[in-house]
Every structure is written in structure tokens, then in C-alpha cells.
C-alpha positions in Angstrom: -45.0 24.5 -9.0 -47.7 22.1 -8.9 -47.8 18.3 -9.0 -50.2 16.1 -11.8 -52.3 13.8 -9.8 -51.9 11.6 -12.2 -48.0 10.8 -13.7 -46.8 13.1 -10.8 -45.0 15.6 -13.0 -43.9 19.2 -11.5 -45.9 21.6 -13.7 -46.6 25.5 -13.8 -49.9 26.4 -12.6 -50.0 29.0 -14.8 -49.4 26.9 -18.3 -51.0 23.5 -17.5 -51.8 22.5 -20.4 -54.2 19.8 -19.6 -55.9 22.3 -17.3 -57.8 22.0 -13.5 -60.4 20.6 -11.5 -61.5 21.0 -8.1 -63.0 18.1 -6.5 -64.3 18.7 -2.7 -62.4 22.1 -2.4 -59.0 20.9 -3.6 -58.0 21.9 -6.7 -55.5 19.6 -9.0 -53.8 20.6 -12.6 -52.9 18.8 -15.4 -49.8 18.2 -18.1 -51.9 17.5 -20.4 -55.7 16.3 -21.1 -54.7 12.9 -21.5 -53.9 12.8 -17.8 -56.9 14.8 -17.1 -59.0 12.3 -18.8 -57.4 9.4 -16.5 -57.8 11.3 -13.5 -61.6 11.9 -14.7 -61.9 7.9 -15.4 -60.7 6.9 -11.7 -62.8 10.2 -10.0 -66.5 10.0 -11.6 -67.7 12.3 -9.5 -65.4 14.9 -10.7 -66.2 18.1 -13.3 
């Protein structure tokens, strides 16, 4: 299990539905894209 950067749920790597990103090396996964788009808003360097 992996933690959302953003609401701090536990979540599957492997069905993450709002996906990854790896910023500097560390990657992060997502419940859903609306938490992916927050963490994109607060992280503009991130892709």
C-alpha cells in the first residue's frame, strides 16, 4: 500500500486510479485525478 500525497488515503499501487508522478526520483500515486490535479497545482515543476 501506498499513501496519496495529497488527502493521505492508503491506496493500491497497482489500481491508483488517479495514477503517478515522479518528481526528483520519488515517485507518489494518486486516488484519483482530482488529487493529482492538486498535487500538480501546489508542485509546478512536476509532470
Amino acid at each position: 500500500m501506498v499513501t496519496d500525497p495529497v488527502c493521505k488515503m492508503k491506496i493500491d499501487p497497482k489500481t491508483a486510479k488517479g495514477g503517478t508522478l515522479k518528481v526528483n526520483g520519488t515517485q507518489y500515486w494518486f486516488c484519483s485525478s482530482s488529487c493529482r490535479r492538486s498535487f500538480l497545482s501546489q508542485n509546478p515543476g512536476a509532470k
